[in-house]
C-alpha positions in Angstrom: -13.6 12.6 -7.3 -14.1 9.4 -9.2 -11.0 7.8 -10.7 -10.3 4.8 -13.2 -8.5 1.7 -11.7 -6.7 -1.0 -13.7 -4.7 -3.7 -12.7 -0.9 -3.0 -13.5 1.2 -4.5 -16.1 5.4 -3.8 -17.1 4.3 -0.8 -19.2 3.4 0.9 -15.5 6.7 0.3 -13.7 8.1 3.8 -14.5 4.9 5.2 -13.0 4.4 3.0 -10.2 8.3 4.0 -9.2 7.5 7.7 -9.5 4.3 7.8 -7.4 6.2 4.9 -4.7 8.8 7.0 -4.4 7.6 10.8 -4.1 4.3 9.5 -1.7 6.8 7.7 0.4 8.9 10.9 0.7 6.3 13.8 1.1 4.6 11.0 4.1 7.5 10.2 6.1 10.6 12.8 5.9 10.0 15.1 8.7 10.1 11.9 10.8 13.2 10.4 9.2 17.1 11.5 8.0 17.3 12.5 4.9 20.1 9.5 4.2 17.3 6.7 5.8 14.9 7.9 3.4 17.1 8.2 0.2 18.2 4.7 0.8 15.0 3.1 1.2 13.9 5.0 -1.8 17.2 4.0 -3.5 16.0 0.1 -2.4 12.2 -0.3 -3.1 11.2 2.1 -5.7 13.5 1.3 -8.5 12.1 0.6 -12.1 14.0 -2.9 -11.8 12.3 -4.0 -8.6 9.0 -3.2 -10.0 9.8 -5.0 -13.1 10.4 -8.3 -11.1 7.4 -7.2 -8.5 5.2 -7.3 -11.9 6.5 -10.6 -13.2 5.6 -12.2 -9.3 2.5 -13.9 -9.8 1.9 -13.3 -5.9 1.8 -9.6 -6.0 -0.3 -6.9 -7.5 -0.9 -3.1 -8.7 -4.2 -1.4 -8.9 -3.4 2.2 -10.3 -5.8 4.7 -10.0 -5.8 7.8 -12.4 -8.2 10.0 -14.2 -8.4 12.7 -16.9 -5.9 14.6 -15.3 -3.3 11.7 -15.0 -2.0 8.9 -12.5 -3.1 9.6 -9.1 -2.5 6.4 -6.9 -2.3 2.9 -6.5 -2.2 0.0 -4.4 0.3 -2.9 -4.2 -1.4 -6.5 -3.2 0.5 -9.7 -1.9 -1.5 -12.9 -2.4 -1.2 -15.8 -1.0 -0.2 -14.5 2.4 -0.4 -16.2 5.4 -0.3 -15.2 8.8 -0.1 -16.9 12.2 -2.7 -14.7 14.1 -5.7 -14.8 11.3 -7.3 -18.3 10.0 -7.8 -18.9 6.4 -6.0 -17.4 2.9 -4.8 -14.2 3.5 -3.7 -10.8 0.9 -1.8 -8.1 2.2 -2.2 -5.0 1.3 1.9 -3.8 0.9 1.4 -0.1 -0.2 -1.5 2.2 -0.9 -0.5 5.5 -1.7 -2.6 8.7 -3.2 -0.9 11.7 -4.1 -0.6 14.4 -1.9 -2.6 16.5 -4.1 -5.4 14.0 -4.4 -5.7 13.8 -0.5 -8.9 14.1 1.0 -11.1 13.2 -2.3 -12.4 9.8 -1.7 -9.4 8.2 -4.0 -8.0 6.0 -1.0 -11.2 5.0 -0.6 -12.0 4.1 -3.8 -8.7 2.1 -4.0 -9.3 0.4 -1.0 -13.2 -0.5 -1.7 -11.3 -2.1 -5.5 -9.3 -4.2 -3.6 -11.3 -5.3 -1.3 -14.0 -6.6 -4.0 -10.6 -8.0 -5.3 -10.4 -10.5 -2.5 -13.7 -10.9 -2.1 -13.8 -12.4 -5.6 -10.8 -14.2 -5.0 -12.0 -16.0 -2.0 -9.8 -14.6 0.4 -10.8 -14.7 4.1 -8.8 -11.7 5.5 -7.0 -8.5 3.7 -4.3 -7.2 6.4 -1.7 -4.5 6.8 0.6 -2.6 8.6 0.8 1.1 9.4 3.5 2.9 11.6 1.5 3.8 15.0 2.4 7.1 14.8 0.3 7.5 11.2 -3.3 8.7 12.6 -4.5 9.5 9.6 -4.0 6.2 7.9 -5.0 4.6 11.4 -8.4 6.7 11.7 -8.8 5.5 7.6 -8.3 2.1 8.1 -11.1 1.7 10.9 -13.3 3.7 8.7 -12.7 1.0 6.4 -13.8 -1.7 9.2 -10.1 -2.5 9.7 -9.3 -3.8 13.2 -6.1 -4.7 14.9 -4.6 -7.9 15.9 -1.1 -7.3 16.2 2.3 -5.1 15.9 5.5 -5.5 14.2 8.9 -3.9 13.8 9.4 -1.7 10.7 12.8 -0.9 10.3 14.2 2.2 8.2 17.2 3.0 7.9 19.1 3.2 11.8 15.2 3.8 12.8 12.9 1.1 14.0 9.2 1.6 13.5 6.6 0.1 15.2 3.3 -0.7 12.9 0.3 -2.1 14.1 -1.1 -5.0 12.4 -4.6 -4.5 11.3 -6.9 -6.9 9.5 -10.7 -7.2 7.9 -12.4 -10.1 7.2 -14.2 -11.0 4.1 
């Protein structure tokens, strides 16, 4: 399923919000309270914080939609540095699809976008984390030539997560 992607502006904060916020919630709350997840959503995904995410000149959205709406998008951190990979580093923050869209080559689309991203921006290294218990994202990630090079804690709520820490160089 091909998809449109732009790069995000204040007129997409509502929508960014929305998709943050329900993808977080279908991915992650059999595995968590109900009062963990509410507060984190309560925390990251309001319509203020992606206001001031948007007026960051360090971070940025790529939404992905189509014909039948807004399906997806990815949240970017330039500028990043890290003490395991050499050279200017972006880290991917969030990608999420929705739940509906799973499985039609929208991640992947998202992902490849971001990646030529970087590439023209003459970064050495994309990186991320994802929980170790996520196999899907895991097994999507190494299809994407991701490899990894380290872990860190996640914490949410009274939980602690640990994510591994996986990289591709450009």
């Amino acid at each position: 399923m091909a998809s449109n992607i732009v790069i995000c502006s204040q007129k997409h904060r509502a929508v960014l919000a929305q998709i943050g916020a329900s993808t977080f919630y279908d991915s992650y709350k059999d595995e968590n309270s109900e009062s963990d997840m509410q507060a984190y959503i309560a925390n990251t995904y309001t319509i203020e914080k992606l206001a001031t995410n948007l007026k960051d000149e360090n971070i940025i959205y790529f939404l992905a939609y189509n014909e039948t709406g807004d399906i997806g998008y990815v949240k970017l951190l330039l500028n990043q540095t890290n003490s395991k990979l050499e050279g200017n580093s972006a880290e991917i923050e969030k990608i999420y699809v929705r739940k509906q869209f799973h499985g039609k080559g929208i991640a992947q689309q998202l992902m490849q976008f971001t990646i030529d991203y970087c590439k023209q921006k003459h970064y050495q290294n994309i990186y991320l984390g994802v929980w170790q218990e996520n196999h899907k994202a895991l097994k999507f990630y190494n299809k994407m030539g991701f490899k990894t090079f380290d872990i860190r804690t996640f914490q949410l709520g009274e939980r602690l997560c640990d994510d591994y820490m996986l990289s591709l160089s450009l």
